[in-house]
C-alpha positions in Angstrom: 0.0 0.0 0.0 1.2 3.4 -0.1 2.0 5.5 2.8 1.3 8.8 4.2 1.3 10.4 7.8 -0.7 11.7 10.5 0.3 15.1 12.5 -0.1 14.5 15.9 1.9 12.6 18.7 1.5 9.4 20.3 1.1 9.8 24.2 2.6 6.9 26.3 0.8 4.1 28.1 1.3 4.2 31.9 1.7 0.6 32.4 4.1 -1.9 31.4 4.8 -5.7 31.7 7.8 -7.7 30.6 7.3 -9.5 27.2 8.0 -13.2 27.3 11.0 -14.5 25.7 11.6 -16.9 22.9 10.8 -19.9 22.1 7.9 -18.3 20.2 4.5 -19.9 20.7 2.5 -20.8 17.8 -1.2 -18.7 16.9 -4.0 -20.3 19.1 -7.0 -19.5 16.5 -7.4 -17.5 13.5 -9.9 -14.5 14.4 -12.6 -16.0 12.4 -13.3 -18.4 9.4 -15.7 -16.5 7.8 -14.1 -13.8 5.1 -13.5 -10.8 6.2 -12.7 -7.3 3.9 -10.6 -5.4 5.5 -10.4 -1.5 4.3 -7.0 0.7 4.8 -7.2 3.4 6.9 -9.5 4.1 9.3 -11.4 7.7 9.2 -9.2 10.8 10.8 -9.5 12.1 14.4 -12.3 14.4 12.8 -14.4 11.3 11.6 -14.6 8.8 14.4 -18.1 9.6 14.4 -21.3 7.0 14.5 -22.3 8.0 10.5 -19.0 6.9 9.5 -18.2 4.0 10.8 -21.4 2.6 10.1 -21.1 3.5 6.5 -18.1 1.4 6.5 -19.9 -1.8 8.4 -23.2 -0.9 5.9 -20.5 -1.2 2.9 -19.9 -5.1 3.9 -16.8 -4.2 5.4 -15.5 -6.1 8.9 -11.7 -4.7 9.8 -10.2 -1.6 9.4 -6.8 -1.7 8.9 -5.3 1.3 10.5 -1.7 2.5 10.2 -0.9 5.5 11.5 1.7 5.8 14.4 1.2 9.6 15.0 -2.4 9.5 17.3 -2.3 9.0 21.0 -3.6 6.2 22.6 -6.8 8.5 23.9 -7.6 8.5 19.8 -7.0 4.8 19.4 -9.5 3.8 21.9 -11.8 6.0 20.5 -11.3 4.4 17.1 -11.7 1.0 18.8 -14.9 2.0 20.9 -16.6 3.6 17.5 -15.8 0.0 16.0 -17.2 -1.8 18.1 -19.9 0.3 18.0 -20.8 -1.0 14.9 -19.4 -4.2 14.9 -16.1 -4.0 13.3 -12.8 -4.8 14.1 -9.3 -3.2 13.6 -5.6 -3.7 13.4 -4.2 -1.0 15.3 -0.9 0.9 14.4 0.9 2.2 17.8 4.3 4.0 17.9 4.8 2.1 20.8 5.8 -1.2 18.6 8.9 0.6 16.9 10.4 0.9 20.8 11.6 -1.3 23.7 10.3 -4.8 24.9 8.6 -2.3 27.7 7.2 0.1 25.2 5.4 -3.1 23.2 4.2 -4.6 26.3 2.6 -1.1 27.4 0.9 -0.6 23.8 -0.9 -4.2 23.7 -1.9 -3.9 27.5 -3.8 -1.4 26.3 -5.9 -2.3 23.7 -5.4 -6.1 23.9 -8.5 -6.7 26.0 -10.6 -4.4 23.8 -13.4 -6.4 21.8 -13.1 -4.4 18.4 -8.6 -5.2 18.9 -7.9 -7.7 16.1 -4.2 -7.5 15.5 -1.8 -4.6 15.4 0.3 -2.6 12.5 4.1 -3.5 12.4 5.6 -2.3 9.0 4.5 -1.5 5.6 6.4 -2.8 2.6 9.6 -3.7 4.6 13.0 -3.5 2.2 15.0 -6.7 2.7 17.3 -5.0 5.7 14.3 -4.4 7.8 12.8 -7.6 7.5 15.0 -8.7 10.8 13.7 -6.1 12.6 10.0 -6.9 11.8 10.2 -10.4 12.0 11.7 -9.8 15.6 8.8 -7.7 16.5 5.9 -10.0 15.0 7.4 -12.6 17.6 7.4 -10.6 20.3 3.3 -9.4 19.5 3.0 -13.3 19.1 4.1 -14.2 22.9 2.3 -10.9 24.4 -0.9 -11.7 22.6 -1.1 -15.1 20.8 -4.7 -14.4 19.8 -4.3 -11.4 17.7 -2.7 -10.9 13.8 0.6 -9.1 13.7 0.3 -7.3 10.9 3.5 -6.4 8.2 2.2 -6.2 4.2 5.3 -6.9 1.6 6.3 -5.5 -1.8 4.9 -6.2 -4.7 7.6 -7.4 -6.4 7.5 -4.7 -9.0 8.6 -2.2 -6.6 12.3 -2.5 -7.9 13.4 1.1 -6.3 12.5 -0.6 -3.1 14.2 -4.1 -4.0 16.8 -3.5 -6.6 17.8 -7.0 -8.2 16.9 -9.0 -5.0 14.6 -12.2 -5.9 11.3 -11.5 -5.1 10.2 -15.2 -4.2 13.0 -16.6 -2.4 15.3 -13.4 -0.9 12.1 -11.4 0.0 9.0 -13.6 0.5 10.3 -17.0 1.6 12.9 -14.7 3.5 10.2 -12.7 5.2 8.6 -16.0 6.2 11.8 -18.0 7.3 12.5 -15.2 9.9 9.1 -14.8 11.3 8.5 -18.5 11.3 5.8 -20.4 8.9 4.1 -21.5 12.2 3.8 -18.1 13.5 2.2 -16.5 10.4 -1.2 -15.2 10.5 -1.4 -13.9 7.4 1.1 -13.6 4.2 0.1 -10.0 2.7 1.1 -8.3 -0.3 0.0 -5.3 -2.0 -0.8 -5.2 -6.1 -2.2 -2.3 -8.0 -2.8 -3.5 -12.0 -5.1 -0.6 -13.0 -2.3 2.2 -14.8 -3.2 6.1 -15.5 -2.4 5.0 -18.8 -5.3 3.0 -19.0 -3.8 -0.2 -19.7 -3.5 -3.1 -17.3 0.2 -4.0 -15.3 -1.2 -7.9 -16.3 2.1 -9.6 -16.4 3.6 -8.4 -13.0 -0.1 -8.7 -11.4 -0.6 -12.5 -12.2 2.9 -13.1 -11.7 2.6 -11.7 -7.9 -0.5 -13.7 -7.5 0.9 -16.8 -8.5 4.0 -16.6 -6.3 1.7 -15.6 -3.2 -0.5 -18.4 -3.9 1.9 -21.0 -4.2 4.3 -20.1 -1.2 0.8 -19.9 1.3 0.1 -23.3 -0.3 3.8 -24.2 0.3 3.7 -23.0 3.9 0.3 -23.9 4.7 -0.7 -19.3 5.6 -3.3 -18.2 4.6 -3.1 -14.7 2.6 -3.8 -11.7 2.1 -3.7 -8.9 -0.9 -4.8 -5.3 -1.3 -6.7 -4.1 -3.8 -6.7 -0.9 -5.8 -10.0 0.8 -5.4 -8.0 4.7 -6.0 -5.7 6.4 -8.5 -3.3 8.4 -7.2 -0.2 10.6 -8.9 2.3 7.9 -8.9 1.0 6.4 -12.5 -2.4 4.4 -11.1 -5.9 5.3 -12.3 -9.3 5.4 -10.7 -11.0 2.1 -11.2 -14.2 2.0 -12.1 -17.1 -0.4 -11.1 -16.1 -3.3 -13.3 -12.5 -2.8 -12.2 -13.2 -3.3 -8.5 -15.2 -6.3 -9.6 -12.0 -7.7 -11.8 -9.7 -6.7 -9.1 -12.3 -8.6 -6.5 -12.3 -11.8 -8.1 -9.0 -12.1 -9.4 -7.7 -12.2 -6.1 -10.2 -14.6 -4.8 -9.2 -16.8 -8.0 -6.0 -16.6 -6.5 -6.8 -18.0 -2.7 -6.4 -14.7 -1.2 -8.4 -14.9 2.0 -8.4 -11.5 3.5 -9.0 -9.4 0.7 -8.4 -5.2 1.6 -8.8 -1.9 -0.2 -6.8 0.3 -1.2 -8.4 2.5 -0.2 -12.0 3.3 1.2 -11.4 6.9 2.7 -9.8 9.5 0.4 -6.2 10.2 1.8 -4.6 13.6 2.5 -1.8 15.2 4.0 0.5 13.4 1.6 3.0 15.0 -1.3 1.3 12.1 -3.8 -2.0 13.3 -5.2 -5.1 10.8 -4.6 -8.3 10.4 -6.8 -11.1 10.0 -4.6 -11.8 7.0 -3.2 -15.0 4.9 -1.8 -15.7 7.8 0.1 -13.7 11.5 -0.4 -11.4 13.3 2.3 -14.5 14.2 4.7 -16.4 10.8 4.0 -18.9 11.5 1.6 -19.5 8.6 -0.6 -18.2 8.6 -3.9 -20.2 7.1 -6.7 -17.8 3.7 -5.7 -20.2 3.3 -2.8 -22.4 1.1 -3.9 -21.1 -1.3 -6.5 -18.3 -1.1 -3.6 -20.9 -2.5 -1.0 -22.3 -5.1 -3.8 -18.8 -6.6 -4.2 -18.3 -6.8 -0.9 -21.0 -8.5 0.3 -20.8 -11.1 -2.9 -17.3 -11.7 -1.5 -18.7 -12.6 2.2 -20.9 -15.4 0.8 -18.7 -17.1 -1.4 -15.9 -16.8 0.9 -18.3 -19.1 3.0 -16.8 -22.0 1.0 -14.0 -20.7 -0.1 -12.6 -20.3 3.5 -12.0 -23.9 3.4 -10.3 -24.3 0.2 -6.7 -24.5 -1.2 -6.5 -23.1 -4.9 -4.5 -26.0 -6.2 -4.0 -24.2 -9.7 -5.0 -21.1 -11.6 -5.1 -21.6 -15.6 -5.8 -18.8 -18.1 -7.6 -19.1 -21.1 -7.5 -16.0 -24.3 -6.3 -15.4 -27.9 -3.4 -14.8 -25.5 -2.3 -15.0 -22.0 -0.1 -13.4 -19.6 3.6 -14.4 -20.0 4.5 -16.8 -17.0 0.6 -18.0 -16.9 -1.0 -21.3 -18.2 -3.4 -22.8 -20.0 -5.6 -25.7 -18.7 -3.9 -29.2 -19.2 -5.1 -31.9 -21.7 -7.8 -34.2 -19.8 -8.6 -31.1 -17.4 -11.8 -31.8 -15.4 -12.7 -28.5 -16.9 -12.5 -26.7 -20.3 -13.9 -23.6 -21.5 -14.8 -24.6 -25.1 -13.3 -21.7 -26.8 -10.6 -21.3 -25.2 -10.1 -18.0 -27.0 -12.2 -16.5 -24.2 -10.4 -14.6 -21.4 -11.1 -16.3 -18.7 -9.1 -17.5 -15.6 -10.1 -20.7 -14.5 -9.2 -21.9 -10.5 -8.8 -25.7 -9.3 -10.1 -25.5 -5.9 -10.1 -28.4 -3.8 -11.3 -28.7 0.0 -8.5 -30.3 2.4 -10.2 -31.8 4.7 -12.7 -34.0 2.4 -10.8 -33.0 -1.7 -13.8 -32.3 -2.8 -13.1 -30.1 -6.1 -14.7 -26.8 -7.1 -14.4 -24.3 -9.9 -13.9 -21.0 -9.8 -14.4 -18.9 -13.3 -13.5 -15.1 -13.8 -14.2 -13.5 -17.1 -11.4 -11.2 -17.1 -12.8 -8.4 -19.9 -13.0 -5.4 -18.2 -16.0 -3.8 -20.2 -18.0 -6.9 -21.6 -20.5 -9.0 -20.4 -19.5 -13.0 -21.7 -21.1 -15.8 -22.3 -19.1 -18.7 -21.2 -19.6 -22.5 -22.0 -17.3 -25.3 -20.2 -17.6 -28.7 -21.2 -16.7 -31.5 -18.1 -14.9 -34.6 -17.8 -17.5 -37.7 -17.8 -16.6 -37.9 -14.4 -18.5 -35.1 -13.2 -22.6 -36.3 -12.4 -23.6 -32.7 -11.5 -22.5 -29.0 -11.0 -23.9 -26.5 -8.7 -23.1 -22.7 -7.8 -22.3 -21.3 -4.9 -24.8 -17.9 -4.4 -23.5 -14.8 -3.9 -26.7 -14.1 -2.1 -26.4 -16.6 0.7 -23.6 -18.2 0.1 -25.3 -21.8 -0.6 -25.5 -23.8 -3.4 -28.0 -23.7 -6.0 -29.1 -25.1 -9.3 -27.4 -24.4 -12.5 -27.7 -25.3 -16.3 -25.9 -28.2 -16.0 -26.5 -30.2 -19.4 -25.7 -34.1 -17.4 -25.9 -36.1 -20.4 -23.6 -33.4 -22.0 -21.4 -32.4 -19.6 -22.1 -29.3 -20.5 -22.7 -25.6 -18.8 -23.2 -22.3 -20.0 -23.1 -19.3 -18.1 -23.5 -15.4 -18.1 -20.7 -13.1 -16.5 -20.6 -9.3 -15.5 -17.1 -7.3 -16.6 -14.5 -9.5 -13.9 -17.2 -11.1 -12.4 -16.3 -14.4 -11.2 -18.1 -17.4 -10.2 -17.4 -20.9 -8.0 -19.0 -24.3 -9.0 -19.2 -27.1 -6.8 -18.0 -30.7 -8.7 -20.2 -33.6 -7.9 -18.8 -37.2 -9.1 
């Protein structure tokens, strides 16, 4: 994500309790299984009011990732009481966490205990000589509060002014992950903005990020987590529009990201890079984003119902081209799109615990509407849908004797089948 600051000071807790040492002890419980969309930042001192934060829980929104160091504990609290409010929950950023093993204890015995307190901000977009430090610090937020998510976002591995000729996948990710620990990993996040001022689409890099995230969580058994460009800003991205949140939506769900977040929902200031306005502008109004915004979201929350409990074993690409790096679907593929000339991304999904298999389909035009049709292996008896309603299966035109299924899709809407046999 990109980074800007807050002007005022971070007063000092009054208590303080040693942190534990080392060995680290490994996460009791993930927060919650159900999906969660998180947002980045939460509204400014001026904001923490009722109307806003429940335009953000009314926009299918559930954590607020905040990051500011510069706001006093006093303010925190106030953020976290107005969440709760309104039944949301929040990483909280702290200056505390930069200091001393009595400084770190001090910041989570104060908020640790508070309902709306689900994790708290480390770093954003560490180089590689600050992972150390990070990693050190997760550890320590680990063994003070093993229920919470530490939380430190990488690199896309674009960002070469940030990470030279290092090698994104092994020297920063896998590093990242070696030094905190696989076991002690909450969450593997990235950030990944495809959307240019240009108006044409950073593809290659996007999927190729996607990919790598995907496979290492898989490799590592984290779950992950991705940022999502809902803003343009002066640095070369553009405003997205509706069917770009929806692309941007899916193709990170396609992916296995599990804790998808926007970038951003309130309209940043106080920054030398120039912002488009966001989901809502700099005093909260909402934007014309708002809605589709809230639609998205909430379409996310069902089928993240199921998808919660899957590993995305492969992602295939279908087009008159694809994206260098990608691939197509195998020969004998349980699933084929029968023109493959359609761009389309096409996730193997299979649940863990019982390998049932599902589909996931995103049509990844970013202006048209598509009819897709996929043709089946004779293995498969039936196909359902998961709703984006409720989050349940239901009916579809399945063709059995066929094997055969047509369906409608939205500009990057996507869709997840469940595989009968």
């Amino acid at each position: 994500m990109l980074v800007f600051s807050g002007i005022y000071s971070c007063s000092k807790a009054q208590t303080e309790n040693k942190v534990k040492p080392d060995p680290v002890k490994p996460p009791v419980t993930e927060i919650k299984e159900d999906m969660m969309i998180g947002i980045y930042v939460s509204p400014g001192i001026g904001y923490i009011t009722d109307h806003h934060f429940k335009n953000i829980r009314e926009a299918n929104v559930d954590l607020i990732q905040d990051i500011s160091l510069s706001y006093s504990q006093a303010n925190k609290l106030a953020m976290l009481n107005m969440a709760a409010a309104n039944q949301l929950k929040m990483f909280v950023a702290d200056q505390r966490v930069d200091g001393t093993d009595a400084d770190m204890a001090a910041m989570v015995n104060a908020y640790k205990k508070h309902t709306a307190t689900a994790g708290y901000y480390i770093k954003d977009e560490p180089r590689v000589p600050d992972l150390q430090d990070a990693a050190t610090r997760y550890k320590k937020l680990i063994n003070l509060d093993p229920e919470k998510v530490p939380h430190v976002n990488l690199f896309p591995s674009y960002a070469t002014g940030a990470l030279a000729n290092v090698e994104y996948e092994t020297e920063y990710v896998e590093k990242w992950i070696e030094l905190v620990g696989a076991v002690n990993l909450k969450y593997l996040s990235f950030d990944n903005y495809p959307f240019m001022n240009d108006g044409t689409l950073r593809e290659a890099p996007y999927y190729k990020d996607l990919e790598i995230i995907r496979r290492i969580g898989l490799k590592y058994k984290i779950k992950t987590s991705a940022y999502l460009q809902s803003i343009g800003s002066s640095i070369g991205l553009r405003r997205p529009n509706a069917d770009e949140l929806r692309y941007s939506a899916f193709t990170n769900l396609a992916y296995g990201i599990k804790l998808p977040v926007w970038f951003t929902y309130w309209t940043p200031i106080g920054s030398t890079e120039q912002f488009t306005e966001a989901i809502v502008d700099t005093q909260g109004n909402k934007t014309d984003l708002y809605a589709p915004f809230t639609v998205i979201n909430g379409e996310m929350k069902q089928m993240g119902k199921t998808l919660m409990k899957l590993d995305a074993i492969a992602v295939y690409h279908a087009g008159i081209s694809i994206p260098s790096g990608t691939k197509r679907t195998p020969s004998g593929f349980i699933w084929k799109a029968e023109n493959e000339d359609d761009a389309m991304l096409i996730t193997h999904f299979v649940n863990p615990v019982d390998s049932r298999v599902y589909i996931m389909v995103v049509n990844k035009s970013l202006t048209e509407n598509k009819s897709f049709t996929f043709n089946t292996s004779s293995a498969v008896t039936n196909v359902k849908g998961i709703s984006k309603v409720d989050g349940l299966e239901k009916a579809v035109d399945y063709k059995t004797a066929d094997h055969k299924l047509t369906d409608s899709f939205l500009p990057g809407e996507g869709k997840l089948y469940a595989l009968y046999k």
